[in-house]
C-alpha atoms as one frame of an Amber mdcrd trajectory, in Angstrom:
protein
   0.000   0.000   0.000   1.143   3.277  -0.499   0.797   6.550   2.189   1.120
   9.747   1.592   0.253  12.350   3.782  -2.842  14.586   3.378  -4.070  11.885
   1.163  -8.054  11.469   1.226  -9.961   8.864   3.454 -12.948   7.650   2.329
 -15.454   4.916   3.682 -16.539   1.692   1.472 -19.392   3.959  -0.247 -17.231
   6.779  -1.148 -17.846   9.097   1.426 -15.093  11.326   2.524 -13.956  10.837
   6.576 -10.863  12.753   7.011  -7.042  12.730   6.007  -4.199  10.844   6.858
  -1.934  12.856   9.357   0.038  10.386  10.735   1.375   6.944   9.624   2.188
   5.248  13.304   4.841   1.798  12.683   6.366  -0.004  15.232  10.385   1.444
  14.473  11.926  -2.054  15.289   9.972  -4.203  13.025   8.955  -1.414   9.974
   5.355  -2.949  10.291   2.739   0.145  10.375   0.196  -0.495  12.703  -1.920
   2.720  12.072  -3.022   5.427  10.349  -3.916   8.646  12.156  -6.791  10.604
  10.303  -7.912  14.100  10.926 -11.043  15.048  11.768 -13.471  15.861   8.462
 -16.491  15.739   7.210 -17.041  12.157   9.527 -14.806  11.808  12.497 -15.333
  15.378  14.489 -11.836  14.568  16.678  -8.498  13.139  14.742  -9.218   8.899
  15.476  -6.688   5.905  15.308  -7.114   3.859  12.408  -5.539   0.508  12.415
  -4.496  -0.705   9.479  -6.483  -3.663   9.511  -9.509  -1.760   8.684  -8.246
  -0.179   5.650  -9.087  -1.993   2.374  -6.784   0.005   0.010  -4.216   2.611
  -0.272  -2.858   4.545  -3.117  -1.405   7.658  -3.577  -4.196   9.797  -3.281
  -7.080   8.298  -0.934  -6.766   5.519   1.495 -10.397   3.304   1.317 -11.416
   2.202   4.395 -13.445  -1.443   4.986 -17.119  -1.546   5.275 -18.548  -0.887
   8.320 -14.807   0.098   9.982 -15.249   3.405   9.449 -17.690   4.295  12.748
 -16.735   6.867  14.471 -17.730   5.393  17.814 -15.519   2.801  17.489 -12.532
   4.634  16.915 -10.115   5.477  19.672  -9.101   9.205  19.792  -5.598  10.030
  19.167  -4.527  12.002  21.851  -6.447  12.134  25.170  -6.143  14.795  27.828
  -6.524  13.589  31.635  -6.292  15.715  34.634  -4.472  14.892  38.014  -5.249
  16.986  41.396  -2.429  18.062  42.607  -1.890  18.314  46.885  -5.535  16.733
  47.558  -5.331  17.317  50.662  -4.576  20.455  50.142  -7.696  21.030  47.711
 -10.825  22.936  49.730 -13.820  21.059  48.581 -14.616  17.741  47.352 -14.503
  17.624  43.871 -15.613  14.710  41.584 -14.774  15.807  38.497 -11.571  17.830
  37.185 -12.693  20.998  35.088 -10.577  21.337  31.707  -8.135  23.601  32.896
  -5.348  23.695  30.781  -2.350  24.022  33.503   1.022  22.630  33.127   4.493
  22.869  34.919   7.254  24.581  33.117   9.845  21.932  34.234   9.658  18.276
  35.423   8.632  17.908  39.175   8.890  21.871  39.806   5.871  23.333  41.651
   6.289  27.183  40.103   3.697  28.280  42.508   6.384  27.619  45.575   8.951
  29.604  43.768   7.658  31.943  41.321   7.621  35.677  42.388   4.547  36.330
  41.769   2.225  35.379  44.900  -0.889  36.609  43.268  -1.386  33.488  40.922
  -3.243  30.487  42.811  -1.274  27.284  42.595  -3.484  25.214  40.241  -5.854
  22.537  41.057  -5.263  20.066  38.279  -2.446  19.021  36.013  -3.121  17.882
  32.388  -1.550  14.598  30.679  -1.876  13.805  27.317  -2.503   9.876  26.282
  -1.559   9.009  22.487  -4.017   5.369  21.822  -1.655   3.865  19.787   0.105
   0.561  20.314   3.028   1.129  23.209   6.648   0.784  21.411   5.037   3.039
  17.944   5.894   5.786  16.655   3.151   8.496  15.424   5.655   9.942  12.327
   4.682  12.913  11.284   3.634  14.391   7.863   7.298  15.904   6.795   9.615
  14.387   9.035  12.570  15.240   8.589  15.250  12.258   7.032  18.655  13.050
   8.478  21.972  11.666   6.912  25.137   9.846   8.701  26.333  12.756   8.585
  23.981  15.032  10.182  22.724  16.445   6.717  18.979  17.244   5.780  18.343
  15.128   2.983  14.330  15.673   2.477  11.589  15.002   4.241   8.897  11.877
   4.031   6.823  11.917   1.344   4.992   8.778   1.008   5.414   5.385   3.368
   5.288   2.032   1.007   4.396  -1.333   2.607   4.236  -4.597   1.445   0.729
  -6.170   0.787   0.902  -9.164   3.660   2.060  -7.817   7.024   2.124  -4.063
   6.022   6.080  -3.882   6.538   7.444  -0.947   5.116   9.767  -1.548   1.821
  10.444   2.190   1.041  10.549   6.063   2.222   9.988   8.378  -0.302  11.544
  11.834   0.459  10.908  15.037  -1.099  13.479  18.541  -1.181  12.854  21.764
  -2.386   9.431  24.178  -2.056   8.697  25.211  -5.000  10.492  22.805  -7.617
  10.418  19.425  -5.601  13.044  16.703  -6.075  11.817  13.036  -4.824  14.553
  10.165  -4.137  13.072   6.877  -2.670  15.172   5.032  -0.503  14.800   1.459
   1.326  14.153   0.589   4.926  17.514  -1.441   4.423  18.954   2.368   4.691
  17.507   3.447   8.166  18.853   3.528  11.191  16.071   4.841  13.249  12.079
   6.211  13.225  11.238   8.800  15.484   8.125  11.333  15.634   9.715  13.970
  13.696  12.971  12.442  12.585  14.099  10.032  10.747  18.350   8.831  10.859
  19.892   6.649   7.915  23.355   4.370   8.062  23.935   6.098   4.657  25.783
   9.525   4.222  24.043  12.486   2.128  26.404  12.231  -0.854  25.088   8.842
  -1.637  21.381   9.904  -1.245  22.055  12.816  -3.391  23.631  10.267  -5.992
  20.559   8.421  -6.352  17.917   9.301  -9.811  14.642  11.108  -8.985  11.797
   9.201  -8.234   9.240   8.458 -11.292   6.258   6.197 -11.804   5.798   3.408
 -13.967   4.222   3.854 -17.332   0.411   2.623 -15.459   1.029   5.603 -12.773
   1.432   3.184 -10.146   5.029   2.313  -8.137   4.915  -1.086  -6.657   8.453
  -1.585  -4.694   8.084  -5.100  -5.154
């Protein structure tokens, strides 16, 4: 299958959900897991999508089973929860936290306690925010950035190929430039690691730079197998 980002998500009748945002893998084995899709004219909140409920991919819409595609029983993405801080502390018995959106500016550091200015209440609650995506993933972002072995900025991801079976991924395909764009696809043989934002290769930039732009077969599909 092949994901690009921003590419449209539609149900089994053709009606449009969202867009994908997010292709979530598991770094060790290059098997994608998920897709995150943004809220549209279906899902009001961005919602997990795993893979196994998408029938098709190509490189503009992703096609989603039948009856996979209800909102209700989609997991959000991200989740906020909030945490009273000092209950005992707390006047009042309070069952439920009210969204306040209150965080600490560093780890473990009450500012309240040390900040100079006495006038601001210490706050009630603390937010945390859950991801619902399987625990060793990685959510990589739309335009990540693909770094070099030698710390260069080679492009950014493009598109995510998989292979049909277990959904491994074969190839990255990268994109430089703004207006004029350059695309180089590279294999998974090539990376050294997948984070959120990033992602490092065991190959230096002179090599990647070596390699022929990207171009489709004469049917307008790529199949890396």
């Amino acid at each position: 299958m092949d994901f690009r980002r921003n590419a449209d998500v539609f149900t089994s009748d053709g009606k449009k959900v969202g867009r994908i945002h997010r292709v979530v893998l598991d770094p060790r084995s290059k098997i994608v897991t998920d897709l995150v899709v943004n809220k549209g004219h279906l899902f009001t909140r961005d919602k997990v999508v795993s893979i196994d409920r998408v029938e098709s991919a190509t490189e503009l819409r992703a096609t989603l089973k039948k009856g996979a595609e209800k909102p209700e029983d989609l997991p959000d993405f991200e989740e906020k929860h909030y945490f009273q801080v000092d209950k005992e502390e707390t006047p009042g018995d309070r069952e439920h936290a009210r969204p306040i959106m209150w965080y600490f500016p560093l780890p473990r550091v009450a500012w309240w306690r040390t900040s100079p200015y006495p006038l601001y209440p210490r706050p009630p609650f603390v937010a945390a925010t859950e991801r619902n995506i399987p625990e060793g993933t990685v959510p990589l972002e739309e335009g990540a950035k693909v770094v070099s072995l030698d710390g260069e900025h080679v492009g950014d991801v493009e598109r995510v190929y998989t292979e049909p079976e277990e959904q491994r991924i074969t190839h990255l395909l990268l994109s430089k430039g703004v207006f004029s764009k350059e695309e180089k696809l590279i294999p998974t043989a090539w990376l050294d690691g997948i984070f959120e934002n990033v992602v490092r290769l065991v190959v230096d930039a002179e090599l990647i730079e070596g390699l022929p732009p990207f171009t489709k077969g004469g049917s307008g599909e790529f199949s890396p197998q």
